[in-house]
N, C-alpha and C positions, 0 to 999 in steps of 0.2 A: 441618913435615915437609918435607924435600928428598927430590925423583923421580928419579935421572939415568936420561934416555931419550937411548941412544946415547954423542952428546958434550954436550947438553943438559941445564942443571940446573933443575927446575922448583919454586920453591917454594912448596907448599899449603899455604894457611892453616889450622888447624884453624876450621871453620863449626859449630857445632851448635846455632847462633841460624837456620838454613836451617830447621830442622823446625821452629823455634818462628814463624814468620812468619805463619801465617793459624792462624784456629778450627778448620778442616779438618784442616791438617797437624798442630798440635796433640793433636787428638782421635785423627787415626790411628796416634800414636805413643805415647799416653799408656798408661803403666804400669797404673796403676792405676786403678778404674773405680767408681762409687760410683752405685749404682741404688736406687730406691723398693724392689728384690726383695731390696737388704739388710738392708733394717730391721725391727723388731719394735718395736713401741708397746707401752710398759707404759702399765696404765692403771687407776683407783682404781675400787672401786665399796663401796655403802656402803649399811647398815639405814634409811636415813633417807626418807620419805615423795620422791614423785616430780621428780625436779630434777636440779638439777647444782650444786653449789656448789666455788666458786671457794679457791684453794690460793695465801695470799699471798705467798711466797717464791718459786712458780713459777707465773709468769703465761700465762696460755693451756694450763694445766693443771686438770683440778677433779675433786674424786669425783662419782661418776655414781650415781645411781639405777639398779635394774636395769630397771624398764621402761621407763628413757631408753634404755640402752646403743646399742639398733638406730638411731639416730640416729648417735652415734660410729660405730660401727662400720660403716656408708656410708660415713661420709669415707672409712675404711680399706681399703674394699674399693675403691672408685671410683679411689685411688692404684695399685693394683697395689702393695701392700704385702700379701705375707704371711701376717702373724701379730699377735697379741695376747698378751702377759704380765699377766694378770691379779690383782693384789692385795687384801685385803679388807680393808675398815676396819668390821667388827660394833658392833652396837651396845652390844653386854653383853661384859665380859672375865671372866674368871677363870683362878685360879694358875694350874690344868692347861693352860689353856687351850684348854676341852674344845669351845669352838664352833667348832673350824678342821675338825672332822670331820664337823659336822652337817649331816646329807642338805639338809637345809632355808636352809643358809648363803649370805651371801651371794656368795662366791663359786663354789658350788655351784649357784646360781638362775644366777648369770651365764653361766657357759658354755652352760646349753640356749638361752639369751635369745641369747647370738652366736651359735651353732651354727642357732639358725631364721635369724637375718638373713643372715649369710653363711655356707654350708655351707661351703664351699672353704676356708675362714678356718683357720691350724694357730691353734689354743686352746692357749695356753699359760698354767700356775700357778704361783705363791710357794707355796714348800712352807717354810713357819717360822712357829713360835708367835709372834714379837715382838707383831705384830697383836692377839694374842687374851691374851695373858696379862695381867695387872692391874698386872706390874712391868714389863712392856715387854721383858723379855728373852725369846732365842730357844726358850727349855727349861727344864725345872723348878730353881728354884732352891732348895738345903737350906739354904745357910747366906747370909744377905744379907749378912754383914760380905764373906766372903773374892770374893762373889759371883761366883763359878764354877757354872756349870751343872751338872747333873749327864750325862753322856755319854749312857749307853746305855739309860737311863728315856727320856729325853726325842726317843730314834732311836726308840723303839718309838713314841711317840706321834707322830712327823713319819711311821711308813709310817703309819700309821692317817691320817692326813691325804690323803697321795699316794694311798691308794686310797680316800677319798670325793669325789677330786677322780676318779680314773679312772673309778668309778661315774655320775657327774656326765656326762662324757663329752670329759672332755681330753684332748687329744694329745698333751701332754707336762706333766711336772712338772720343776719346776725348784726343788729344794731348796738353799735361801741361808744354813744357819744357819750350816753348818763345824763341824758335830762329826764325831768320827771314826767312818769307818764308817754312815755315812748311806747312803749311794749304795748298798752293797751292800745293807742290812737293805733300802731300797727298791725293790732291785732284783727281791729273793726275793720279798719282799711283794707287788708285784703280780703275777710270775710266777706267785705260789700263788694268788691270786685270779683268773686269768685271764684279766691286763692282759698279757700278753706285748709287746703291739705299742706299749703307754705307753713312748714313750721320756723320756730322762732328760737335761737340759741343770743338766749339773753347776757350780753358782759353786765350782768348784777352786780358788781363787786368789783369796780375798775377803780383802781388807785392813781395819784397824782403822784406818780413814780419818775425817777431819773432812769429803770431802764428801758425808756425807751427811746431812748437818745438815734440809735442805729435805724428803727425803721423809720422816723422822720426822715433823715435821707435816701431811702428806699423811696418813701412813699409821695416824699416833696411835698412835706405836711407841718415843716415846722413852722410853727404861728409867726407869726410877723411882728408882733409887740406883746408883753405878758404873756398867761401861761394858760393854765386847765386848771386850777385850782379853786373855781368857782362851782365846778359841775363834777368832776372827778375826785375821790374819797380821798380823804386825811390817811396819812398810812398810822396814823397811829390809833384810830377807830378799828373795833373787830366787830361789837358790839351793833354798831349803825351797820354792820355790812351786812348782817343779821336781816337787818329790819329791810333793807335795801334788796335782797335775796327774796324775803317773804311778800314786798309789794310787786315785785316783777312775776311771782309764782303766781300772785292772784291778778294778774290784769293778765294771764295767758302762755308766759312764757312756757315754752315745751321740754327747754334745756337751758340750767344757769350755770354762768362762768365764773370764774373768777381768776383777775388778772392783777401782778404777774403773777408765776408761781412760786419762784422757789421764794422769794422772800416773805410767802405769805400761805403758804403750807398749814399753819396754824387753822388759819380763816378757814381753806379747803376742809378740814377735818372737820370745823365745827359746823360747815356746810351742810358736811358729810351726816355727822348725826344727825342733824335738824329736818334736813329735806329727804323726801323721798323719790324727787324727780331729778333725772339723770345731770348728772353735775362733769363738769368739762372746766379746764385750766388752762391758762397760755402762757407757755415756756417763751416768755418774749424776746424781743433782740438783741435787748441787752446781755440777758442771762446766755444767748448762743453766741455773742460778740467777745465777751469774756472767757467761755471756753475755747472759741478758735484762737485767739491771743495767746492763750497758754499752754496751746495744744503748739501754733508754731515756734512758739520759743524754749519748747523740749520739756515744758515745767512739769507737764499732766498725762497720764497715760490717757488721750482723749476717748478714745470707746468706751473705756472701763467706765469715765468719769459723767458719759452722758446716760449711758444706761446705767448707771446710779442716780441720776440727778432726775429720771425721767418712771425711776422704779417707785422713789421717793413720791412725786407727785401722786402714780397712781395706789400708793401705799397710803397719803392722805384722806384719799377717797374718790378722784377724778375717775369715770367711767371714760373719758378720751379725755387726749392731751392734743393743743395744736402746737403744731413743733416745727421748727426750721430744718431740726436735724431728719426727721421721717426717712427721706430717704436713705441715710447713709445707719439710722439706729437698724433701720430694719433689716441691710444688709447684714451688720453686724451680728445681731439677735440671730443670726441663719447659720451664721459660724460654732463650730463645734465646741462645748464647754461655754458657752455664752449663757 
């Protein structure tokens, strides 16, 4: 850029390596901001005698007994994180998959077990049959060849879910399956029970992805025959995720998702301008399966690599991120020059 001051020509160089020079100037300039208050920990719990057993695809991850849980759930509070996403891996399945309602369930035992350890704590739950049913899929299946779900049997039985989960004493449900018209039937459903203030973290925007290969094993959720690709999005639609987003926002949802994330960062963005209600991302298991693989084979400098991976999201526009890493990002992010 040339100044003429007077008869004087002064020419300034364009500097924008000036704000990058120190940690300080950096930090007070930095766009984006990536804190332990944006995270939410999903995290497994499961029928099986007291313990924790370990998830080999996703290491430093395990399902949890519930009168382990208050152990977890220290970490979580002592981070200044949040929240918790809760999922349930039962012992006993069937078609209906009629244990996801049960007062007695394990993720029904779990919320009062977090809710004593940390009251502050927002309780959040997986609202979907895959868990509980015998074929692994979201909702009742009539016919296993075409294996299509059937819609509006299987929304009747996810509110029956949301509200043993709201009985329970959750804060929120978060229903994953993507059938149509979920969000609303659930939205009535606990209004007529008396849940008014259970809000709703909608997966609006869940794609028929391969990363989620790792928490089917977590969650002992992988279908039995055929796939999700009847009710879960095309990943080559951005467009319909749009439309998908906008019908979840008008039947009530309080918070929309969109899953995964890093491969679909685009979508988040245009979430981002589109919506004005608080939008959330899920760093799935795949995407944290791939970083520990790399991280132990020397390849990745892994902290660097997840809080860039995790700055990235909320730089698309995600107001929280649900993340496997939470605990160890937020340790990190606490280290000096981070």
């Amino acid at each position: 850029m040339t100044l003429e001051i007077g008869t004087a020509r002064l020419d300034l160089p364009h500097r924008p390596r000036r704000l990058r020079r120190t940690p300080a100037l950096r930090g007070l300039v930095r766009e984006t901001t990536l804190r332990p208050s944006n995270f939410v920990l999903p995290l497994f719990v499961d029928d099986e005698p007291s313990g924790r057993r370990s998830i080999g695809s996703m290491p430093g991850v395990y399902r949890w007994s519930v009168d382990r849980l208050p152990q977890l759930i220290e970490e979580v509070a002592s981070r200044g994180i949040p929240g918790v996403l809760i999922f349930g891996v039962p012992a006993e399945k069937h078609d209906d998959g009629r244990g996801a309602w049960d007062p007695h369930g394990c993720v029904q035992r779990a919320i009062g077990r977090v809710k004593e350890a940390a009251p502050g704590l927002v309780v959040m739950t997986d609202v979907c049959l895959c868990e509980y049913t015998t074929h692994g899929h979201c909702g009742l299946i009539d016919d296993h060849a075409a294996c299509n779900p059937v819609n509006d049997a299987s929304v009747e039985l996810l509110v029956r879910m949301a509200r043993s989960h709201a009985e329970a004493g959750a804060d929120v449900v978060a229903p994953s399956d993507m059938f149509d018209g979920r969000v609303g039937a659930i939205r009535r459903g606990l209004d007529e029970a008396g849940f008014a203030d259970v809000a709703i973290v909608s997966y609006a925007a869940k794609y028929a992805s391969g990363y989620y290969g790792p928490f089917r094993e977590a969650a002992g959720s992988t279908p039995a025959f055929g796939d999700r690709r009847t009710h879960q999005m095309d990943p080559g639609n951005a467009r319909e995720a749009m439309r998908e987003l906008e019908l979840d926002a008008a039947e009530g949802a309080d918070v929309l998702m969109v899953k995964p994330a890093l491969a679909y960062l685009d979508v988040l963005a245009r979430a981002r301008q589109r919506f004005d209600l608080p939008l959330a991302c899920y760093n799935v298991s795949g995407e944290y399966a791939m970083v520990k693989a790399a991280a132990a084979n020397g390849w990745i400098d892994e902290p660097r690599l997840v809080l860039e991976n995790l700055t990235a999201m909320r730089r698309a526009g995600a107001d929280f991120i649900f993340t496997y890493h939470a605990l160890e990002a937020s340790d990190w992010l606490s280290e000096p020059g981070s």
